[in-house]
Each structure stands twice: as C-alpha cells, then as structure tokens.
Residue frames as a rotation matrix with the C-alpha (Angstrom) as fourth column:
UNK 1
0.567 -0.520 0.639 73.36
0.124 -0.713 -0.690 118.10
0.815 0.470 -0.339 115.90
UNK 2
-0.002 -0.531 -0.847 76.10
0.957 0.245 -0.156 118.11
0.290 -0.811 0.508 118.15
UNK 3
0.479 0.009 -0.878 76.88
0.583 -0.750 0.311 121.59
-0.656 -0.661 -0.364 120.42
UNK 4
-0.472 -0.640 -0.606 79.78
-0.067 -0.660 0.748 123.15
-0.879 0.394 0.269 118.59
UNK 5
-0.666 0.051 0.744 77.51
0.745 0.093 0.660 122.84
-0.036 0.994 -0.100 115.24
UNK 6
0.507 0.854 -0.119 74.87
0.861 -0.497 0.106 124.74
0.031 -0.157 -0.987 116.62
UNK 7
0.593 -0.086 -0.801 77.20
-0.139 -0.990 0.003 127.86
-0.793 0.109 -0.599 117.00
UNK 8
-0.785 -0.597 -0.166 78.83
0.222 -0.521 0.824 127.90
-0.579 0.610 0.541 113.68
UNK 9
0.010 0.499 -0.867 76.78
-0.470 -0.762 -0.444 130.32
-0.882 0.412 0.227 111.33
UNK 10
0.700 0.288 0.653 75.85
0.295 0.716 -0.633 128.52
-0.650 0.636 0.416 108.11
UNK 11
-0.532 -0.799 0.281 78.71
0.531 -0.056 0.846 128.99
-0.659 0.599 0.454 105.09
UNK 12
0.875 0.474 -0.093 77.49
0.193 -0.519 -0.833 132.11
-0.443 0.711 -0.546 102.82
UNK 13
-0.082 -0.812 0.578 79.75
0.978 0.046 0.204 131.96
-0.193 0.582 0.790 99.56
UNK 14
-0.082 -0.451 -0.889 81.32
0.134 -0.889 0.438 135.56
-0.988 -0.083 0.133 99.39
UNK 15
-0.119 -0.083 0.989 79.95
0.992 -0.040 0.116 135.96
0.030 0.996 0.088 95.43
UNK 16
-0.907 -0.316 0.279 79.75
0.341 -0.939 0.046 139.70
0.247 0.137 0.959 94.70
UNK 17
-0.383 0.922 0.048 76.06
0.069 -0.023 0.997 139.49
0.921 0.385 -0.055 94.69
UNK 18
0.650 0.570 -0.503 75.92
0.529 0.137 0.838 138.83
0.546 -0.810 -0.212 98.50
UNK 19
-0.823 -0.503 -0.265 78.31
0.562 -0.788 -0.252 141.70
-0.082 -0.356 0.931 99.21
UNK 20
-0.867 -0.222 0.447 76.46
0.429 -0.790 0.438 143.92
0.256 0.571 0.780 97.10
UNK 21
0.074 0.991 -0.107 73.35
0.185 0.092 0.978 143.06
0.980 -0.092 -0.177 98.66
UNK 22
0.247 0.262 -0.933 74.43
0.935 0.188 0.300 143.67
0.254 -0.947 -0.198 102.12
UNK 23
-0.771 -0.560 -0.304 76.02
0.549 -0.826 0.131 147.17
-0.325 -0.066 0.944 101.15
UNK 24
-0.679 0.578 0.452 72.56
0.138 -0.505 0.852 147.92
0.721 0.641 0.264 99.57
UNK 25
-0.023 0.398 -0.917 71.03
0.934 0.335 0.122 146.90
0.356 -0.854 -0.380 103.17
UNK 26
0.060 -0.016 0.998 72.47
-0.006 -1.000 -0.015 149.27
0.998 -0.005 -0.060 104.23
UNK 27
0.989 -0.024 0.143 72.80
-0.140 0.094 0.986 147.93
-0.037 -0.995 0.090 108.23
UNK 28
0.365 -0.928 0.068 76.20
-0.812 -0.354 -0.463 148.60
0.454 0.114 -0.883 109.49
UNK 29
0.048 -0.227 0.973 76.43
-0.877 0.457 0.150 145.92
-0.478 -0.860 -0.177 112.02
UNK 30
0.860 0.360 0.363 75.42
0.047 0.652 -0.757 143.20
-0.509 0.668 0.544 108.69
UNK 31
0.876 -0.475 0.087 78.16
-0.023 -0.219 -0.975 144.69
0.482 0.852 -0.203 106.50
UNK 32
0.039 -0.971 0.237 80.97
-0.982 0.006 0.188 144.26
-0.184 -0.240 -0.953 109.39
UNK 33
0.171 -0.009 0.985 79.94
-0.438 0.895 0.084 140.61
-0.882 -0.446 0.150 110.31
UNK 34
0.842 0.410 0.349 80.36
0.161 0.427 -0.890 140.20
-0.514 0.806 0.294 106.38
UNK 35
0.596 -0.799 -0.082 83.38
-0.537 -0.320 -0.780 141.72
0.597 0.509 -0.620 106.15
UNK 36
-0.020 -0.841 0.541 84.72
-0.853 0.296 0.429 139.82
-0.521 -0.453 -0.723 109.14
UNK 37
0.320 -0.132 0.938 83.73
0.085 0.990 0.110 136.42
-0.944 0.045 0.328 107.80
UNK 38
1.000 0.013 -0.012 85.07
-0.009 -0.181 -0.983 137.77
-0.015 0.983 -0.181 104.16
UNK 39
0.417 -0.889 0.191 88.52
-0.894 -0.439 -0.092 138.06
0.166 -0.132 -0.977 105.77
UNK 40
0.215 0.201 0.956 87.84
-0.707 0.707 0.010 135.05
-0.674 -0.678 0.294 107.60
UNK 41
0.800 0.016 0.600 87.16
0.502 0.529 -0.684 132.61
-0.329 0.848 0.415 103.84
UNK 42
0.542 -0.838 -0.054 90.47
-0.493 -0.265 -0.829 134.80
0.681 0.476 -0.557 102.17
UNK 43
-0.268 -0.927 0.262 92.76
-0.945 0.200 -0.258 133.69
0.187 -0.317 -0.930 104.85
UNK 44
0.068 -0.019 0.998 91.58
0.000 1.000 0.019 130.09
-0.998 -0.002 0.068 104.61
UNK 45
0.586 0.039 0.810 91.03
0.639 0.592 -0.491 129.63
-0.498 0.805 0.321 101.02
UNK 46
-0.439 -0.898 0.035 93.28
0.555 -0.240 0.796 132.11
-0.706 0.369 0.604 99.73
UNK 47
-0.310 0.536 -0.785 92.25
-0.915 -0.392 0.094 134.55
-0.257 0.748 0.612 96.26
UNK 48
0.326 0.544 0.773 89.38
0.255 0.737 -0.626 132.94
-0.910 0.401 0.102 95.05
UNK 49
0.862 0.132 -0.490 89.36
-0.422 -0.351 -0.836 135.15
-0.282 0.927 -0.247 91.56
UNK 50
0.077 -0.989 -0.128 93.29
-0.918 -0.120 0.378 133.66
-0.389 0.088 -0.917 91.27
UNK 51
-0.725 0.285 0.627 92.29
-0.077 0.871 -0.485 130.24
-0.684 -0.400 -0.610 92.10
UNK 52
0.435 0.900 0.000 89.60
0.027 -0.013 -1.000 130.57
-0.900 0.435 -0.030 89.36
UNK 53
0.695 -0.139 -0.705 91.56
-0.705 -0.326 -0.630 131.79
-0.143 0.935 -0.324 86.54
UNK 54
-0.808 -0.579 0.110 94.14
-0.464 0.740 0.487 128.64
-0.364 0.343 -0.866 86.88
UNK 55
-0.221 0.831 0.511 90.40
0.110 0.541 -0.834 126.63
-0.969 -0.128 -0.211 86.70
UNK 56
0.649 0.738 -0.188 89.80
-0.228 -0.047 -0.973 128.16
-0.726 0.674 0.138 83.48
UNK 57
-0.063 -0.874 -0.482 93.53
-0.960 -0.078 0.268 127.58
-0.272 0.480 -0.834 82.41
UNK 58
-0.732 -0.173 0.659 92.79
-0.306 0.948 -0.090 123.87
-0.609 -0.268 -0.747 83.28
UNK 59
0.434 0.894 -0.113 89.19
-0.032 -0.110 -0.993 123.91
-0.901 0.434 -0.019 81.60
UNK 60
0.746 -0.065 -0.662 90.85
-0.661 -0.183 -0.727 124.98
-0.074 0.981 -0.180 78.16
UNK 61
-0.563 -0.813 -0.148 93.75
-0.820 0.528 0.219 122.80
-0.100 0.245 -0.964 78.25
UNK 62
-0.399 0.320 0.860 91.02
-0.117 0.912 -0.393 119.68
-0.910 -0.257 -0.326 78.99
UNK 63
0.337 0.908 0.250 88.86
0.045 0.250 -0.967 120.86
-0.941 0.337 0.043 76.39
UNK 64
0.073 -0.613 -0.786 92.11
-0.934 -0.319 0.163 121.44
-0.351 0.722 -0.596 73.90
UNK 65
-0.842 -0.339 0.421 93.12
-0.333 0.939 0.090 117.87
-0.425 -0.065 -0.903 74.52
UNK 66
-0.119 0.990 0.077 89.45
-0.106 0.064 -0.992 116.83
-0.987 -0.127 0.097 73.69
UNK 67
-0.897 0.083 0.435 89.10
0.437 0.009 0.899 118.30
0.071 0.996 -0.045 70.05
C-alpha cells in the first residue's frame, strides 16, 4: 500500500441509511466529518438523486425498446 493510500479514509456511499445512522449516534464530531465528506462526494459527483432519475429514464426506454 503505498503512503498517500494509507491516509485516505475508505469511500462510505452517502445512502440515507448511513446519514441516518450517524444522526441517531448521536456524536457530534461523527456527524460533521460526515457532513464534510457529504459535501465533499456532491461537489465531485454532482446530485446523485438527479443523476438517478435520468438512470431510470434510460432503464425504461431500454426496457421499452425490449418488449
């Protein structure tokens, strides 16, 4: 493992579930470092929930084409 891998923090997908669990936690210092890296995945990847609903636009058109 090279140096700079060792400090990046594993990828935790931002699903509601692992909000909701850290707001149930209840530890304040958990629920910034989650919001920071929640800001962090929006301003790379952009709206996920946006970015999802073309996905399902694409999905039905595939599965129109199909029969």
């Amino acid at each position: 493992m090279s140096q700079s891998q060792s400090h990046n923090p594993p990828f935790v997908p931002l699903y509601g579930v692992t909000i909701h669990k850290c707001i149930a936690g209840g530890d304040l210092q958990k629920m910034k470092d989650l919001c920071a890296e929640a800001e962090k995945q929006v301003a790379t990847y952009g709206d996920v929930s946006a970015a999802l609903e073309v996905l399902k636009s694409e999905i039905a058109k595939a599965e129109a084409k199909r029969g």
